[in-house]
CHARMM-style PDB file with segment names, atoms N, HN, CA, C and O in Angstrom:
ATOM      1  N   UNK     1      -6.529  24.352  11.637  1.00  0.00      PROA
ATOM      2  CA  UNK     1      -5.322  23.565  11.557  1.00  0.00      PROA
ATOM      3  C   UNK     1      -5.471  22.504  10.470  1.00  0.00      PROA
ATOM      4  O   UNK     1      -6.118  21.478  10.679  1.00  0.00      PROA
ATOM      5  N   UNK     2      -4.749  22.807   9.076  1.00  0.00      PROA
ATOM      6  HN  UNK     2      -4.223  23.640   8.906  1.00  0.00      PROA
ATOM      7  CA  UNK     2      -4.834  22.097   8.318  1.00  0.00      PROA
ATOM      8  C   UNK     2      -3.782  21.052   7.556  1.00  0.00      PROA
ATOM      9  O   UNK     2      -3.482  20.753   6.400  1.00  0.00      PROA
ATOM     10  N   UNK     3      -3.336  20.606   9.178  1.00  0.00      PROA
ATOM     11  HN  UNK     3      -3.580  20.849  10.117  1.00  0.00      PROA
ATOM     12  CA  UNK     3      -1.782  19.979   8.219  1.00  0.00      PROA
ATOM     13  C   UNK     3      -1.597  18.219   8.025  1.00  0.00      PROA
ATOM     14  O   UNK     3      -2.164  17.262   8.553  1.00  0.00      PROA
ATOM     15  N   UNK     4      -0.834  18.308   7.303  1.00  0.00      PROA
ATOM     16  HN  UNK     4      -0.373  19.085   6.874  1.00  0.00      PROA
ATOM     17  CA  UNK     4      -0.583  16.731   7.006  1.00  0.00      PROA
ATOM     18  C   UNK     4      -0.103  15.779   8.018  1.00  0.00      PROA
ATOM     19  O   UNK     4       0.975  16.211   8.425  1.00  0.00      PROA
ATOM     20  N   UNK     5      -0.417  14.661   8.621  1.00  0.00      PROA
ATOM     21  HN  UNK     5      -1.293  14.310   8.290  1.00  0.00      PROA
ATOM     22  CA  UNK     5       0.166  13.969   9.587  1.00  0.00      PROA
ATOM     23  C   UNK     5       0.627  12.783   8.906  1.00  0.00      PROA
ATOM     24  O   UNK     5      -0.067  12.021   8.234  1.00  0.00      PROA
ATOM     25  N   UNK     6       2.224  12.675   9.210  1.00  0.00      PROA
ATOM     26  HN  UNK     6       2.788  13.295   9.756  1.00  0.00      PROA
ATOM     27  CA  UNK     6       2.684  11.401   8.757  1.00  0.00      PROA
ATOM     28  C   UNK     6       2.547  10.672  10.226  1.00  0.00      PROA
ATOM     29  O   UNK     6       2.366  11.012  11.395  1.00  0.00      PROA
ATOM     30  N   UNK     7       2.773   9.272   9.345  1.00  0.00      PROA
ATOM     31  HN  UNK     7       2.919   8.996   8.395  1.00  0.00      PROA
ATOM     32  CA  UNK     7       2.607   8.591  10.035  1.00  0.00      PROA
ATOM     33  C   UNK     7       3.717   7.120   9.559  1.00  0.00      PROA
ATOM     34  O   UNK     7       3.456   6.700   8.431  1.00  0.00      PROA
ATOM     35  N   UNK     8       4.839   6.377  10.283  1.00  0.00      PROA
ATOM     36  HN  UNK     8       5.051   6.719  11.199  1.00  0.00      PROA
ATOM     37  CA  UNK     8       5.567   4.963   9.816  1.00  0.00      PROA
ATOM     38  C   UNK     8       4.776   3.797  10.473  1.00  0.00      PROA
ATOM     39  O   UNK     8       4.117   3.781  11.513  1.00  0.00      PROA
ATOM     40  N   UNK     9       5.042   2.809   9.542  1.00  0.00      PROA
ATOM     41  HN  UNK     9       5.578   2.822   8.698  1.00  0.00      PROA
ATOM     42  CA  UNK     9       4.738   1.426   9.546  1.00  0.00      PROA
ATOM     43  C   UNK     9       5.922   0.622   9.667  1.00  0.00      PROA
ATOM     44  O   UNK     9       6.938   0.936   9.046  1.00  0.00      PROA
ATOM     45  N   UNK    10       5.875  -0.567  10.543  1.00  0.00      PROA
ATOM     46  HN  UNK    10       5.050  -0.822  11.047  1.00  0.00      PROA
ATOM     47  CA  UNK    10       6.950  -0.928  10.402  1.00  0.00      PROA
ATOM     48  C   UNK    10       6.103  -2.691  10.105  1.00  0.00      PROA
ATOM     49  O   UNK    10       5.214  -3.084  10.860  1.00  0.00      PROA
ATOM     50  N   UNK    11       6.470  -3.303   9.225  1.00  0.00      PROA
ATOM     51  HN  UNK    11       7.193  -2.984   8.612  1.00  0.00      PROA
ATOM     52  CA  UNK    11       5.583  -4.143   8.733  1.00  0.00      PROA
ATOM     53  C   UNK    11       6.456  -5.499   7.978  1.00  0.00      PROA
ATOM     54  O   UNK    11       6.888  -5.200   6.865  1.00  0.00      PROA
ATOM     55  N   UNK    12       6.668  -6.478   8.290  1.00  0.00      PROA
ATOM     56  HN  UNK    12       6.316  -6.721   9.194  1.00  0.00      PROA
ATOM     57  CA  UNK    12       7.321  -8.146   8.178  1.00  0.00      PROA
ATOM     58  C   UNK    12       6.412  -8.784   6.642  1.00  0.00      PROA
ATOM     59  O   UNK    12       5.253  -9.180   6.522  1.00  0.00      PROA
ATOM     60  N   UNK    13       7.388  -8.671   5.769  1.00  0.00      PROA
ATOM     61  HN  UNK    13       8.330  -8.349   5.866  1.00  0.00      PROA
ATOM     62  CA  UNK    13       7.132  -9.642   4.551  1.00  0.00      PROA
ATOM     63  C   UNK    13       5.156  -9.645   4.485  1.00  0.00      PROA
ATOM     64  O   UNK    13       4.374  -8.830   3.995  1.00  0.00      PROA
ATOM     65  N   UNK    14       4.898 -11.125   5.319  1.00  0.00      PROA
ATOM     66  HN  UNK    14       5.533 -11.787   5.718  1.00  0.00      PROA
ATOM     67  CA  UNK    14       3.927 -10.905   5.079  1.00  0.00      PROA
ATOM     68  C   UNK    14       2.429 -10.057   5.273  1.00  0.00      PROA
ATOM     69  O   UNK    14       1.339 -10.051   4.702  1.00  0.00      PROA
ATOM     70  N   UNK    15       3.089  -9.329   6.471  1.00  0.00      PROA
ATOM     71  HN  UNK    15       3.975  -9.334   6.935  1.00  0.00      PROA
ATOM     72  CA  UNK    15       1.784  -8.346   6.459  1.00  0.00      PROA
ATOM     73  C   UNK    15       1.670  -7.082   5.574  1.00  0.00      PROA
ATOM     74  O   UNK    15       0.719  -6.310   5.445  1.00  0.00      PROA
ATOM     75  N   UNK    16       3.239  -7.075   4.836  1.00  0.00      PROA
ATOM     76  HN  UNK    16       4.011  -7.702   4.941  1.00  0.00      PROA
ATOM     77  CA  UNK    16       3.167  -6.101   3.529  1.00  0.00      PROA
ATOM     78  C   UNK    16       2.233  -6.758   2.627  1.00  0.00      PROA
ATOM     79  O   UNK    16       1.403  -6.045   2.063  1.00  0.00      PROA
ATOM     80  N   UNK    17       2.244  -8.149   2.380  1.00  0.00      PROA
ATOM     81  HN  UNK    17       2.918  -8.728   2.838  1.00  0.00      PROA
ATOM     82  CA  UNK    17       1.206  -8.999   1.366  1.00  0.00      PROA
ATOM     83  C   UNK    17       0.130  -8.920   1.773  1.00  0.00      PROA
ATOM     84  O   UNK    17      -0.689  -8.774   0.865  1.00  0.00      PROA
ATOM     85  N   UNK    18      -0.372  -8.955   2.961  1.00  0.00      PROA
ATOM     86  HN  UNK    18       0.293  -9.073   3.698  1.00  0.00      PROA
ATOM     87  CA  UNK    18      -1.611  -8.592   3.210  1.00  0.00      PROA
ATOM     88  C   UNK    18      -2.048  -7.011   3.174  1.00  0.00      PROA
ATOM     89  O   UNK    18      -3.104  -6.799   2.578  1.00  0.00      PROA
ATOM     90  N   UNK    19      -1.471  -6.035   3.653  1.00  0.00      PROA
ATOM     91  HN  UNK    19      -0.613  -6.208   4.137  1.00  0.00      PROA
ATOM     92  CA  UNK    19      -1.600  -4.797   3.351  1.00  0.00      PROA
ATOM     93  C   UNK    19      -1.930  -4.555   1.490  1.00  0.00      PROA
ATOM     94  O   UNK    19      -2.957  -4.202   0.910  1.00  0.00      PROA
ATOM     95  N   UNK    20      -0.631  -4.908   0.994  1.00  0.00      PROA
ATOM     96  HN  UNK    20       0.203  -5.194   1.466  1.00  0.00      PROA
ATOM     97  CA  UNK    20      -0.715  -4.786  -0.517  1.00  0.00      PROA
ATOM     98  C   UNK    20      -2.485  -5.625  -1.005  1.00  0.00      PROA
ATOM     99  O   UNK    20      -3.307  -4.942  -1.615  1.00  0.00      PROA
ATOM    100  N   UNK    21      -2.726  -6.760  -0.706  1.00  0.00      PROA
ATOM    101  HN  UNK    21      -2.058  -7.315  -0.210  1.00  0.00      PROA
ATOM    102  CA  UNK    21      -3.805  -7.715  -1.633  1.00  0.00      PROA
ATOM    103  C   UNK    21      -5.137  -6.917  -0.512  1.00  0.00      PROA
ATOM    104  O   UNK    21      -6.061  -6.733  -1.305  1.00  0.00      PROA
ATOM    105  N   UNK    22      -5.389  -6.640   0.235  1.00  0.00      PROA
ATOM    106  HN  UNK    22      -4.639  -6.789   0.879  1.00  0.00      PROA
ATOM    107  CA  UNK    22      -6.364  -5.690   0.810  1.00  0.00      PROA
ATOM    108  C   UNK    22      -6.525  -3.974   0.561  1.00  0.00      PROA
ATOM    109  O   UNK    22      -7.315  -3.241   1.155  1.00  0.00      PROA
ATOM    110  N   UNK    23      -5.592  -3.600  -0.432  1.00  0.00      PROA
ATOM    111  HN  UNK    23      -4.950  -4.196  -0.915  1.00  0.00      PROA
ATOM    112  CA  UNK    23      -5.517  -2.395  -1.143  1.00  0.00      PROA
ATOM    113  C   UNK    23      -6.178  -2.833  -2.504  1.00  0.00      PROA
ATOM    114  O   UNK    23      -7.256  -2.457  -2.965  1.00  0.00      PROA
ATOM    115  N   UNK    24      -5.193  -3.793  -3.079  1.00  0.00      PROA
ATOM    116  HN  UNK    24      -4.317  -4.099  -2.705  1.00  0.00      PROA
ATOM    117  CA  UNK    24      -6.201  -4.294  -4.155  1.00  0.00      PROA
ATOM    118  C   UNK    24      -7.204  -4.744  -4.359  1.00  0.00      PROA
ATOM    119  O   UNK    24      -7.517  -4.941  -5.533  1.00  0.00      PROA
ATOM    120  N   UNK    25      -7.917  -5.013  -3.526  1.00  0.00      PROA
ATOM    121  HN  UNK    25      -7.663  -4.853  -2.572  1.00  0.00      PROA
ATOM    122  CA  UNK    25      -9.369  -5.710  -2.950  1.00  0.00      PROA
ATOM    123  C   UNK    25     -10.423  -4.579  -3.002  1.00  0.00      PROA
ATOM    124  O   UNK    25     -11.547  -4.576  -3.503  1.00  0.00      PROA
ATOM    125  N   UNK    26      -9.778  -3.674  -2.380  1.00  0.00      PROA
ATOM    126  HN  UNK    26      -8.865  -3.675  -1.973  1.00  0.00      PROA
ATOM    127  CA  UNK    26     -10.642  -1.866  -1.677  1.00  0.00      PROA
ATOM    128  C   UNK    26     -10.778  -1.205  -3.154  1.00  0.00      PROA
ATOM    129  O   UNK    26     -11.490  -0.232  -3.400  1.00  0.00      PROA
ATOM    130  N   UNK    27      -9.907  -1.956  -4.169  1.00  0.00      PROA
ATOM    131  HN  UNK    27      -9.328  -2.747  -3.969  1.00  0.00      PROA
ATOM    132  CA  UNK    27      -9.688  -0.987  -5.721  1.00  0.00      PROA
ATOM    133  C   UNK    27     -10.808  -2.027  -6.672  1.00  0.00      PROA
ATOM    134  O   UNK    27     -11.736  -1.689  -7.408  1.00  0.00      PROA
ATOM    135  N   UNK    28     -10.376  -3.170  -6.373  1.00  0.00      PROA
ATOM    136  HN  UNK    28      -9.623  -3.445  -5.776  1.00  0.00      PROA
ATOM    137  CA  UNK    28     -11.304  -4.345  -7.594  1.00  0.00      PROA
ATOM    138  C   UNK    28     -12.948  -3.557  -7.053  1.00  0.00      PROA
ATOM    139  O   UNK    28     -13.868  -3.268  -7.819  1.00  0.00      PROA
ATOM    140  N   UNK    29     -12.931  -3.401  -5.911  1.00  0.00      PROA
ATOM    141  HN  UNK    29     -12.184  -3.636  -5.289  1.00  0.00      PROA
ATOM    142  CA  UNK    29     -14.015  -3.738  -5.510  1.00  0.00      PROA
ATOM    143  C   UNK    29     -14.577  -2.174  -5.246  1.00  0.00      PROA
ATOM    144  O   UNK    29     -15.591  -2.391  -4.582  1.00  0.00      PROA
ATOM    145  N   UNK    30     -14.521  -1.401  -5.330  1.00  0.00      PROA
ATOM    146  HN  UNK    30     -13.697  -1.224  -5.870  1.00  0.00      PROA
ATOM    147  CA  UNK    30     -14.506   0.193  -4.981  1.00  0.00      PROA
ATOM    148  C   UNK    30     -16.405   0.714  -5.442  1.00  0.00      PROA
ATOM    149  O   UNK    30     -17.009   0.808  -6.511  1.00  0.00      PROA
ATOM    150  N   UNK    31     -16.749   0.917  -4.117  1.00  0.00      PROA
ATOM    151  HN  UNK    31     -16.259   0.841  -3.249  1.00  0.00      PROA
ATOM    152  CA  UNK    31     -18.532   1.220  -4.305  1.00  0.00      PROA
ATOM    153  C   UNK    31     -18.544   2.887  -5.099  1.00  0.00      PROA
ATOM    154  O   UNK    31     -19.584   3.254  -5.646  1.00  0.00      PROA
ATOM    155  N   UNK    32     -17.297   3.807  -5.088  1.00  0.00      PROA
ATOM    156  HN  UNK    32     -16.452   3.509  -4.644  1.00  0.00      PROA
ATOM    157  CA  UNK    32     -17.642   5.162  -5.593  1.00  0.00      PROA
ATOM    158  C   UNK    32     -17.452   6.094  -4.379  1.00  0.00      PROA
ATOM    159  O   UNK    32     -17.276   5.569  -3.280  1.00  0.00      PROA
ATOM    160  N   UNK    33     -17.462   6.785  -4.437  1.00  0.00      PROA
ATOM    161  HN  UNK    33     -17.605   7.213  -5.330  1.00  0.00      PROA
ATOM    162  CA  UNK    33     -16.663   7.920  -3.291  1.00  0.00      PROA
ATOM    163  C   UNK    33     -15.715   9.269  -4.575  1.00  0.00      PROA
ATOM    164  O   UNK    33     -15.384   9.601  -5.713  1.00  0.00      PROA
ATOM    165  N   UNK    34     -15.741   9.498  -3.236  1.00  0.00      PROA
ATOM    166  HN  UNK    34     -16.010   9.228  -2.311  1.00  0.00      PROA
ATOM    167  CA  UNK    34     -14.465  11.146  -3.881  1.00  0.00      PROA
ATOM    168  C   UNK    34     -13.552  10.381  -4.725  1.00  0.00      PROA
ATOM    169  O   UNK    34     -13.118   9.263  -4.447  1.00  0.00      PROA
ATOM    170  N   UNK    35     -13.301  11.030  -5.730  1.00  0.00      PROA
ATOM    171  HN  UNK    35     -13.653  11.938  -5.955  1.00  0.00      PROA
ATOM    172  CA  UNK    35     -12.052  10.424  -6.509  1.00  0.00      PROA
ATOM    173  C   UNK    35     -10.904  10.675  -5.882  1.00  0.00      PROA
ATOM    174  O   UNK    35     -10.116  10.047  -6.588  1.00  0.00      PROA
ATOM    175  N   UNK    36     -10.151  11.262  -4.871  1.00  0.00      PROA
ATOM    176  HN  UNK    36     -10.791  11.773  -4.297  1.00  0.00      PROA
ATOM    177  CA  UNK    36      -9.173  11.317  -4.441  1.00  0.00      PROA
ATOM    178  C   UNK    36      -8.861  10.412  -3.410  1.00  0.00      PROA
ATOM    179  O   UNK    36      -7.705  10.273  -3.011  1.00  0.00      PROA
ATOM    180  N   UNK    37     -10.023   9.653  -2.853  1.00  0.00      PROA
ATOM    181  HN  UNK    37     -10.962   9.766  -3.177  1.00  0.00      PROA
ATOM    182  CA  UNK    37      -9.924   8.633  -2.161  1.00  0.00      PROA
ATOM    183  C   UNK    37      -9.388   7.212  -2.928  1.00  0.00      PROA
ATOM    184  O   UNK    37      -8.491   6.509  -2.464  1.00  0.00      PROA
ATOM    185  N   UNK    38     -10.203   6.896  -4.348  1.00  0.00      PROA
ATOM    186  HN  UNK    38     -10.931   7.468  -4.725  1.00  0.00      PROA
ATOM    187  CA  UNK    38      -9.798   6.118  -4.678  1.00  0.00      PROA
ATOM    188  C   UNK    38      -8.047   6.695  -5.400  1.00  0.00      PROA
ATOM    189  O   UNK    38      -7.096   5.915  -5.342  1.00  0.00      PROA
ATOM    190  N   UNK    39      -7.945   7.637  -5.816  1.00  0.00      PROA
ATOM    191  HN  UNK    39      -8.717   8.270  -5.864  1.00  0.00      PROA
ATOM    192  CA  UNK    39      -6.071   7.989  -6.279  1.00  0.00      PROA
ATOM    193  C   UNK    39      -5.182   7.696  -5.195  1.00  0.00      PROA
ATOM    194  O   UNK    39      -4.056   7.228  -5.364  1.00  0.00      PROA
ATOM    195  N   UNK    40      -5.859   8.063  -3.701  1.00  0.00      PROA
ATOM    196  HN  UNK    40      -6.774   8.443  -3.564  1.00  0.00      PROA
ATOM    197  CA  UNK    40      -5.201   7.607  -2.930  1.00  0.00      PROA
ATOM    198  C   UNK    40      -4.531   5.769  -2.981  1.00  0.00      PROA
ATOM    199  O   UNK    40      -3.410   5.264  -3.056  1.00  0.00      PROA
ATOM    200  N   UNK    41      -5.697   5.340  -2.905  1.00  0.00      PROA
ATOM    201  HN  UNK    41      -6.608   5.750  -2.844  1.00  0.00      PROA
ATOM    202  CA  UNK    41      -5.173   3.778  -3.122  1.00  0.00      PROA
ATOM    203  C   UNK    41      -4.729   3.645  -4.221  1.00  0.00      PROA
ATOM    204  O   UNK    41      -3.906   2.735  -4.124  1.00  0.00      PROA
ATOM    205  N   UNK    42      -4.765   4.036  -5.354  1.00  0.00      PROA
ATOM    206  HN  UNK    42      -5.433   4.776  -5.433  1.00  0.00      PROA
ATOM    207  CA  UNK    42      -3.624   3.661  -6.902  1.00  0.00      PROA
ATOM    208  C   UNK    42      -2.316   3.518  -6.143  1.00  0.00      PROA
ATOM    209  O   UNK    42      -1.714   2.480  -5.868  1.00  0.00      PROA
ATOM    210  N   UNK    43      -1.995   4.808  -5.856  1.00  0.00      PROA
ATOM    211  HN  UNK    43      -2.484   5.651  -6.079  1.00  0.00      PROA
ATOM    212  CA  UNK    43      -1.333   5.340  -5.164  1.00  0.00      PROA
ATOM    213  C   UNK    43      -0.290   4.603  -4.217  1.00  0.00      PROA
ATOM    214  O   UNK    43       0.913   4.357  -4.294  1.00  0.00      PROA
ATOM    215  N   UNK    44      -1.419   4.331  -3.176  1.00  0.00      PROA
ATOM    216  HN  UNK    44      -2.397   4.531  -3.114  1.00  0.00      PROA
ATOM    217  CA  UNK    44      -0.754   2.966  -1.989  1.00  0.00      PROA
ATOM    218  C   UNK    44      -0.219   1.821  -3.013  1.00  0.00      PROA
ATOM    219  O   UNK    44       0.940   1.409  -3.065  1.00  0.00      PROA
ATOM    220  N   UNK    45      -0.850   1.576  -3.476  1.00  0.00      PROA
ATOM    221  HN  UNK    45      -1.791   1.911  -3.433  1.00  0.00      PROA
ATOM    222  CA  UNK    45      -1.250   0.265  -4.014  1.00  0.00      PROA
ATOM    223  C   UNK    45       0.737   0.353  -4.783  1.00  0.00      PROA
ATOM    224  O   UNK    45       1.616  -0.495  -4.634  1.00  0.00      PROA
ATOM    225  N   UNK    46       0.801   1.405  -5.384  1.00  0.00      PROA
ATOM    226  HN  UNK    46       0.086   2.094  -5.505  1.00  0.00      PROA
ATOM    227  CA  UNK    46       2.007   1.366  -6.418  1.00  0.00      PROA
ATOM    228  C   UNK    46       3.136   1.418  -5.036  1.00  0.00      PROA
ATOM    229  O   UNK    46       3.627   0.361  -4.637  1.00  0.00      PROA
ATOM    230  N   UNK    47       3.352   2.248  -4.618  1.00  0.00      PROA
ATOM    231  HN  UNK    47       2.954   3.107  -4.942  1.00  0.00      PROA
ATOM    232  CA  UNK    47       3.898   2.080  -2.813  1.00  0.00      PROA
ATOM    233  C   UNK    47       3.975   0.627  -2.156  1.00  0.00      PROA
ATOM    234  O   UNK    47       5.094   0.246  -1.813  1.00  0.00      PROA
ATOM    235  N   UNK    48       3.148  -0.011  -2.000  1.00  0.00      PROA
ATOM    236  HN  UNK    48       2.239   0.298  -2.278  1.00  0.00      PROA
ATOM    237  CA  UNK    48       3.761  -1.596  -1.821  1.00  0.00      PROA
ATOM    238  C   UNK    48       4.101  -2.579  -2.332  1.00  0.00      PROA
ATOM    239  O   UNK    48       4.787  -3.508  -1.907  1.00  0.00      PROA
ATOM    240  N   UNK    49       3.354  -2.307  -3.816  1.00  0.00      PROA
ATOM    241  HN  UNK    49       2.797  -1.552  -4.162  1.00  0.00      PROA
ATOM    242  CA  UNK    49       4.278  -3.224  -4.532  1.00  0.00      PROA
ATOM    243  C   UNK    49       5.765  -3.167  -5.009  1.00  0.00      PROA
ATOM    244  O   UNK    49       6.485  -4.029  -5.514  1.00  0.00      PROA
ATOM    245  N   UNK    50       6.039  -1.499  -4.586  1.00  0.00      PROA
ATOM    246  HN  UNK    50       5.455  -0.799  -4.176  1.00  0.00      PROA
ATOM    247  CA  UNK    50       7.544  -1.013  -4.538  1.00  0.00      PROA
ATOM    248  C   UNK    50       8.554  -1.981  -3.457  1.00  0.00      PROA
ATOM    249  O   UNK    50       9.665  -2.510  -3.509  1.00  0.00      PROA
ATOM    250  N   UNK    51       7.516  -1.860  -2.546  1.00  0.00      PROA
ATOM    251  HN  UNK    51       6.613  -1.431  -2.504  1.00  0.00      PROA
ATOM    252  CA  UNK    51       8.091  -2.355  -1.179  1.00  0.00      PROA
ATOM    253  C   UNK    51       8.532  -3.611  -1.322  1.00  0.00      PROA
ATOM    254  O   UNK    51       9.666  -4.049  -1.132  1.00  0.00      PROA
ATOM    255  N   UNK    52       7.149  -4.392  -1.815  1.00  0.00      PROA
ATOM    256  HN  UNK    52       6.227  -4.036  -1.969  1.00  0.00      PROA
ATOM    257  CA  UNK    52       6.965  -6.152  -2.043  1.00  0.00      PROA
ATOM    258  C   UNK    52       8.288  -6.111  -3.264  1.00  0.00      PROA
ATOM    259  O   UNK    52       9.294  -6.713  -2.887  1.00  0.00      PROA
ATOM    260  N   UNK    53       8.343  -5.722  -4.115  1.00  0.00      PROA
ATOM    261  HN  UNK    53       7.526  -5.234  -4.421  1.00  0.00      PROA
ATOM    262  CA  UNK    53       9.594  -6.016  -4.548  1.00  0.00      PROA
ATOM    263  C   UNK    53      10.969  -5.957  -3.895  1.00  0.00      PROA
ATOM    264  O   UNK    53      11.764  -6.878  -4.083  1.00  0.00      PROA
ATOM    265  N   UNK    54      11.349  -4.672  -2.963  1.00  0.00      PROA
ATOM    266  HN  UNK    54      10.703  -3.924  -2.810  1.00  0.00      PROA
ATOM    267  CA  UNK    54      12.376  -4.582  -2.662  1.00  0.00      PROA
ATOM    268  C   UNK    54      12.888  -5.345  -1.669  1.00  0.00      PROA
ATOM    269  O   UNK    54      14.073  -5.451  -1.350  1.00  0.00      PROA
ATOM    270  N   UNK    55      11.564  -6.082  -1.005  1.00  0.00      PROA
ATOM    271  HN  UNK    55      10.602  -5.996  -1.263  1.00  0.00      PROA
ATOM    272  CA  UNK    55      11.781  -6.645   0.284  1.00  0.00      PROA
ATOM    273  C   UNK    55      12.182  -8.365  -0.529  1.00  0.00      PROA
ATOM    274  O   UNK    55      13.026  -9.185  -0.168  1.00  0.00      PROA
ATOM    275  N   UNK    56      11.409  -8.420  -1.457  1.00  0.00      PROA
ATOM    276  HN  UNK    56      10.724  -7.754  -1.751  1.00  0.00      PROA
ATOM    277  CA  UNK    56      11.185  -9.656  -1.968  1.00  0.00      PROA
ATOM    278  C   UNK    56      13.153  -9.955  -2.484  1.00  0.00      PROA
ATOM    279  O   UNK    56      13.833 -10.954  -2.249  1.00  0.00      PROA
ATOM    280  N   UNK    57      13.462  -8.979  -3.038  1.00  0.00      PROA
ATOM    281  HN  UNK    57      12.909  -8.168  -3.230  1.00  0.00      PROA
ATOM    282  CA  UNK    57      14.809  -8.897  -3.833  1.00  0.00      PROA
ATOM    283  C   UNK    57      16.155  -8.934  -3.025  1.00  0.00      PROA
ATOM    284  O   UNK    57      17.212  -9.482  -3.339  1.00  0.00      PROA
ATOM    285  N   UNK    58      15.698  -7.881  -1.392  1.00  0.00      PROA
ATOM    286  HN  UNK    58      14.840  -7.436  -1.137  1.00  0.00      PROA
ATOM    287  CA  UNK    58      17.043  -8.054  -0.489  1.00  0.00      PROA
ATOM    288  C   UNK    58      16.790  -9.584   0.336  1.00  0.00      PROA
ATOM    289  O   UNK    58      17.675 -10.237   0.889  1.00  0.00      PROA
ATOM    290  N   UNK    59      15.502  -9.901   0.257  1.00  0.00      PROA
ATOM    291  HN  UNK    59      14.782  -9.371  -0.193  1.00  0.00      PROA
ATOM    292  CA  UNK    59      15.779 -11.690   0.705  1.00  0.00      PROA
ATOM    293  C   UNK    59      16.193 -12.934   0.398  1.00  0.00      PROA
ATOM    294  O   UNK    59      16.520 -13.941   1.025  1.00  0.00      PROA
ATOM    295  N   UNK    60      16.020 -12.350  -1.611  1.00  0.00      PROA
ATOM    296  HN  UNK    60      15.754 -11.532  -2.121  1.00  0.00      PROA
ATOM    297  CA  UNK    60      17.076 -13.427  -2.069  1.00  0.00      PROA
ATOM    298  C   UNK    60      18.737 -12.821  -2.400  1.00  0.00      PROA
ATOM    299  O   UNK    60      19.438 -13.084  -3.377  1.00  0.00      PROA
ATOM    300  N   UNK    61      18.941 -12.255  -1.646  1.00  0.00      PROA
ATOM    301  HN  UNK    61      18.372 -12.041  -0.852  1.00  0.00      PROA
ATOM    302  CA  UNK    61      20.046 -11.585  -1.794  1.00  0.00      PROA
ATOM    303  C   UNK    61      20.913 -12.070  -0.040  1.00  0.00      PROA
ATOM    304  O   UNK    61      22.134 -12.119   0.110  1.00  0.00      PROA
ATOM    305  N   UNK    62      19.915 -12.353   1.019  1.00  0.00      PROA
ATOM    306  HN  UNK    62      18.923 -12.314   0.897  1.00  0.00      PROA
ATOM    307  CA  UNK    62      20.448 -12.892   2.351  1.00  0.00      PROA
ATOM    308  C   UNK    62      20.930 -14.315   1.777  1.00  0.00      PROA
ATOM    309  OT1 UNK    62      21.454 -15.137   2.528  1.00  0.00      PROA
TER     310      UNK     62
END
């Protein structure tokens, strides 16, 4: 059984900032592993700062 499991987050301003700056942390700081582990986090990493913007943009918009 080789399948993909999604999975949602449901996550408030700042624990997207903490999610996001602890992705970037896992990347500054990255000991070496499979390279698809670290693409994974590029990856994330581009994914919340999507978020951190959009969230950032519909709040000055309330």
């Amino acid at each position: 059984m080789n399948q993909d499991i999604a999975a949602t987050f449901h996550l408030d301003l700042r624990a997207l900032k903490l999610e996001y700056k602890t992705t970037c942390d896992a990347l500054r700081n990255w000991p070496g592993g499979p390279v698809e582990e670290q693409e994974f986090l590029e990856y994330k990493k581009q994914e919340l700062f999507r978020a951190l913007v959009e969230q950032t943009y519909q709040s000055q918009l309330s």
